[in-house]
C-alpha positions, -999 to 999 in steps of 0.1 A, spaced: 61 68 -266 92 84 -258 95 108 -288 57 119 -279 73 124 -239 100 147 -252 80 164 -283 58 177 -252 75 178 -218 52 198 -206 29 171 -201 56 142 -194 62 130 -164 82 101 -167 72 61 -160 60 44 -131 78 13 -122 61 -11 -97 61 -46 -89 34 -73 -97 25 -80 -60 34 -44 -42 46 -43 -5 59 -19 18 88 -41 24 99 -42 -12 117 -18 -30 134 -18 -68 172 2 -69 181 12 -105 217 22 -116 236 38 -145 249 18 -171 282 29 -158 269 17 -123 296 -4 -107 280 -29 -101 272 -53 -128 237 -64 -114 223 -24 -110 230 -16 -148 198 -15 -167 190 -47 -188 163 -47 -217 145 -78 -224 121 -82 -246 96 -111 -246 75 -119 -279 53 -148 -287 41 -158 -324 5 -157 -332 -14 -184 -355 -14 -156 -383 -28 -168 -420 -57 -174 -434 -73 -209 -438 -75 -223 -466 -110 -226 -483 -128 -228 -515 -163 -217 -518 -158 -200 -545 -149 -228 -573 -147 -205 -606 -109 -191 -588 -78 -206 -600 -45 -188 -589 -17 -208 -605 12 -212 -608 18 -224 -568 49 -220 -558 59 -190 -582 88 -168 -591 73 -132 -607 41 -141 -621 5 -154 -607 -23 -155 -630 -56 -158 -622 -88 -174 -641 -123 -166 -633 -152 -163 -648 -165 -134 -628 -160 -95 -638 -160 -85 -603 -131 -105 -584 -115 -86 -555 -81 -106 -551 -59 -96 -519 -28 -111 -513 -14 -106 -475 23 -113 -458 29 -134 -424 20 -108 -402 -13 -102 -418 -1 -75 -434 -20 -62 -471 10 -61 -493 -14 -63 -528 -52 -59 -538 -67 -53 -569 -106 -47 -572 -126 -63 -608 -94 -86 -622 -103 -97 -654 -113 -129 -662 -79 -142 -672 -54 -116 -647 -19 -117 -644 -3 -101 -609 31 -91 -605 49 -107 -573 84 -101 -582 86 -70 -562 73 -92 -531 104 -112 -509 106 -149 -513 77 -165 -483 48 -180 -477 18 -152 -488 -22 -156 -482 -44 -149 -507 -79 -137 -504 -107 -137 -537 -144 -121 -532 -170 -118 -556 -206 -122 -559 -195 -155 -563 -186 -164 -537 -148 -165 -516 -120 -187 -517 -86 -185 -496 -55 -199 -497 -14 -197 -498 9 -187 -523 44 -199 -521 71 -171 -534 101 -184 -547 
């Protein structure tokens, strides 16, 4: 936000700061960090709450084995469908690997990938299956 503010100045005109419940009667004073007084110096705080991220577990789709669970640098996976989409997604729901038609027997790299709890995805005609993959 800020580097779009100073890429176009033209069009910046700085924040608005205003209370929850806004009175005449009440008023916010804002100091330097060199202010000399200790309680006017500006004070980030940031506030964050966790999410249930994941993906449940479930298997409808009965013909998907991804072994071995955990794993160190290799998962292989056995199906006997041609046109297995298998995605493979971090904590924050975040895509870190895919791979579109994985052979019946498919091996899939995870070395790379930091040590966690991952979920996995599989589609196919098939049918769907999901579940977690511990990294080691």
């Amino acid at each position: 936000m800020v580097a779009y503010m100073t890429a176009n100045p033209q069009s910046n005109f700085g924040f608005e700061l205003g209370l929850f419940n806004e009175s005449c009667r009440k008023i916010l004073t804002f100091g330097s960090s060199k202010n000399s007084n200790p309680a006017k110096r500006p004070k980030l705080v940031v506030k964050y709450k966790l999410f249930n991220v994941g993906i449940p577990e479930s298997k409808s789709h009965p013909s998907a084995n991804i072994y071995p669970n955990p794993s160190n640098e290799m998962l292989e996976i056995q199906s006997s469908d041609h046109d297995l989409r298998f995605e493979l997604y971090n904590l924050f729901s975040v895509l870190v690997f895919d791979k579109d038609n994985c052979e019946p027997h498919q091996l899939i790299d995870i070395g790379r990938l930091r040590s966690g709890v991952y979920f996995y995805r599989t589609k196919s005609f098939e049918g769907k299956s999901t579940g977690k993959i511990i990294k080691n």
